[in-house]
N, C-alpha and C positions, 0 to 999 in steps of 0.2 A: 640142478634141474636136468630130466635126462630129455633125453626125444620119445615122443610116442608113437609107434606104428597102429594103427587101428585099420584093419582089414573087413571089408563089410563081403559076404557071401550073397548069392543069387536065393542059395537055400533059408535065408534071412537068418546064417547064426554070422559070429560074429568072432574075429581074432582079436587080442591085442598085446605089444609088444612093446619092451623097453631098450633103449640105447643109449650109450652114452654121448656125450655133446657132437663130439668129433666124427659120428657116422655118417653119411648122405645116405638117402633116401634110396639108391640103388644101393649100397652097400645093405642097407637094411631090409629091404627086399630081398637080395640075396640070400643071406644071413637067414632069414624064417620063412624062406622058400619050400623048405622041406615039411614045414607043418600044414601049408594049403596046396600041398603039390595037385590034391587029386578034388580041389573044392575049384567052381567056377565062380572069379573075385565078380563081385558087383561093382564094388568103388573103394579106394581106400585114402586115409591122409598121411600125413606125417606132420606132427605137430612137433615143433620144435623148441626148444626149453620151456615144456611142458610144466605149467603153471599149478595142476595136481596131479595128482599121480596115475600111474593105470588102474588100478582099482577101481577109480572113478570114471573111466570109460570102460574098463569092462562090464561094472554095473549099470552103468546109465547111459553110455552113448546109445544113439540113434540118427539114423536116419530123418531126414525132414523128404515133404513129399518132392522136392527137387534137389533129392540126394546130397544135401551139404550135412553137412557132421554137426549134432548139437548134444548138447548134454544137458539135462533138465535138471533144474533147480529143485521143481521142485518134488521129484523124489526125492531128492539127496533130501532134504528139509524133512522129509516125510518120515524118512529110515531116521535120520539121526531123532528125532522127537521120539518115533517108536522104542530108539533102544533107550532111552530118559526112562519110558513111560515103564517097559520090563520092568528095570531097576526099583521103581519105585513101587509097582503092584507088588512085585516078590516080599520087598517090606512090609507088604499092608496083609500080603497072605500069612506071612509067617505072625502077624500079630496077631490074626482074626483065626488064627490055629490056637491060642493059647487061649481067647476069649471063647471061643467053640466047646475047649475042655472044662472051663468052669461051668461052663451051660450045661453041658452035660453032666459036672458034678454035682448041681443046683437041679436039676431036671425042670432048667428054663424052658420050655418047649418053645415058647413065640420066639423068645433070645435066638437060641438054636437053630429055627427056623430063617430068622433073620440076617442071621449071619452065612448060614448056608445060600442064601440068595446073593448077598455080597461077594463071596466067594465064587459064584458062578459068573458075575458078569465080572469080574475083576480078571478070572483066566481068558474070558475072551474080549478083554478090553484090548490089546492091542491088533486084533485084526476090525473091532467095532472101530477103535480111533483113524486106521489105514481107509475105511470105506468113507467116513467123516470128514478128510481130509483131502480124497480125492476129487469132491465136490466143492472143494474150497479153491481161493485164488491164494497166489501164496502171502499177501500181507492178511488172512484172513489165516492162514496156516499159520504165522507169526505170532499169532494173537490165540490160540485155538489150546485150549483148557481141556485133557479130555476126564479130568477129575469133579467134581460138586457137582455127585450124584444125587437124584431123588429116587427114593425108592416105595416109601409106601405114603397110602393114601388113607383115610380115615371118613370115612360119612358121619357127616355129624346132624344131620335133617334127612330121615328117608322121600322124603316127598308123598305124594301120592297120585293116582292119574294116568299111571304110565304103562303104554301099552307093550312098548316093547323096550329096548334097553335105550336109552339116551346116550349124543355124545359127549364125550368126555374130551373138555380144554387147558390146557395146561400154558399158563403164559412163556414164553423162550426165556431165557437167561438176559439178562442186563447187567451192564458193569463192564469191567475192565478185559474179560475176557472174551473172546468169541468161542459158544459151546453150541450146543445142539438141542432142542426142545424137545421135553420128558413128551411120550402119552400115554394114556391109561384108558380103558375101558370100565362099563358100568355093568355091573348085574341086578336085575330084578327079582324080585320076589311076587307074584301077586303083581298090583301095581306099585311097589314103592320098589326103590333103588337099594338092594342090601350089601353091595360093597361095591368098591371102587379097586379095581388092581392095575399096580404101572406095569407098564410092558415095554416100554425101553427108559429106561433111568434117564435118559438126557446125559449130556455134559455142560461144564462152564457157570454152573448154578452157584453163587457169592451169596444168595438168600432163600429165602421159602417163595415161590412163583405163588403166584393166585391161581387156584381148578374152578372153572365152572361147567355144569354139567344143565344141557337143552332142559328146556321147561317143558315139560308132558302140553299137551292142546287144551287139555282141561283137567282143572290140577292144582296140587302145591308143588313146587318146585325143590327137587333135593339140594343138598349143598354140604359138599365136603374138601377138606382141607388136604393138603400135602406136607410129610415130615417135612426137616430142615434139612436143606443139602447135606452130605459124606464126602468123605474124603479129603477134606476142604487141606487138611496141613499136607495134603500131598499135592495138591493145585496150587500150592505158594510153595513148598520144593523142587517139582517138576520145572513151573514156568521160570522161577527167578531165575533160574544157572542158567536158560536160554539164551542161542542168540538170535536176533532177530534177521541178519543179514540176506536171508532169503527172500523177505519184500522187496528185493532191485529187482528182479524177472521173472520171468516164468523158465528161460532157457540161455546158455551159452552156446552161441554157436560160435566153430571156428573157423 
């Protein structure tokens, strides 16, 4: 294990530096004097047989607001899940490439269409899951699925009554994972409700949620259903190989 120098700046960027056992803290100073010659130090430590490596405070240290050195759990938690999540989209792309071409050698057109909408949130699923995540505590991050998506919704009673669009409920995920609840909007025709479209898939879904959509003031009431979660064999690949050890904190400080 070496020593870490971590140099905090006035201009809030940041150095950091490795040593081996046998340096002091002036020596090391010394030593990478030459790379903050012309920067005004705010605060710096020296951590001494540095239990992870610098990488891990060049990417995550911080400042706390009475300048003591902390390094947060739970980005680290946040980044290592992300690159899981990569790994595992890139699989689901390259599958959903080859079920694409049949669609199009079939001229599936709904297939086609369907699968093109899979493909779009599957490229921006890892900055949807970074935004899901940051609203989480980290034993909530531990637990945090961002696979068993819903994607379409079906009316199966247009109702009638309705003056303008009703809204549309989608129950949250239940089970073993913590994920994030689908929702979907309603369209009208006239007065009755002629489709139902998701506009965020949710995560965490292990089953079909129940939709229910406002009853018009005077009326029949519409009512439609939602497919069965996707992705499901990537939310038991992803989560198994996890490890959970980020529920002990939010932060180390040293």
């Amino acid at each position: 294990m070496n020593n870490i120098l971590i140099v905090f700046y006035v201009d809030e960027t940041k150095d950091v530096f490795s040593f081996s056992p046998s340096k002091t803290v002036d020596q090391a100073l010394a030593d990478s004097r030459g790379s903050f010659r012309s920067k005004e130090i705010k605060k710096y430590f020296y951590v001494k047989d540095s239990p992870v490596g610098m990488s891990i405070f060049k990417n995550y240290a911080t400042l706390t607001s009475d300048n003591q050195l902390s390094v947060e759990n739970k980005d680290i938690a946040i980044d290592n899940y992300l690159a899981s999540i990569r790994v595992t989209r890139n699989d689901l792309l390259k599958n959903l490439d080859i079920e694409f071409i049949k669609a199009l050698e079939f001229e599936a057109g709904d297939l086609k269409n369907h699968i093109k909408k899979i493909k779009g949130h599957l490229r921006a699923l890892p900055q949807i899951a970074r935004q899901h995540m940051r609203d989480m505590t980290p034993t909530q991050i531990s637990k945090y699925n961002a696979f068993g998506n819903i994607y379409e919704a079906v009316v199966v009673r247009q109702g009638s009554g309705y003056k303008s669009a009703p809204e549309v409920h989608i129950e949250p995920p239940r089970g073993q994972y913590e994920g994030v609840t689908a929702r979907a909007v309603a369209f009208i025709d006239g007065d009755k409700v002629v489709k139902v479209e998701i506009i965020d898939p949710g995560a965490g879904y292990t089953k079909m949620p129940k939709l229910t959509i406002d009853e018009p003031e005077d009326g029949t009431p519409a009512f439609a259903i939602v497919s069965p979660p996707e992705n499901m064999h990537a939310s038991i690949a992803v989560y198994g190989g996890r490890s959970r050890a980020v529920a002990v904190s939010e932060s180390i400080t040293f």
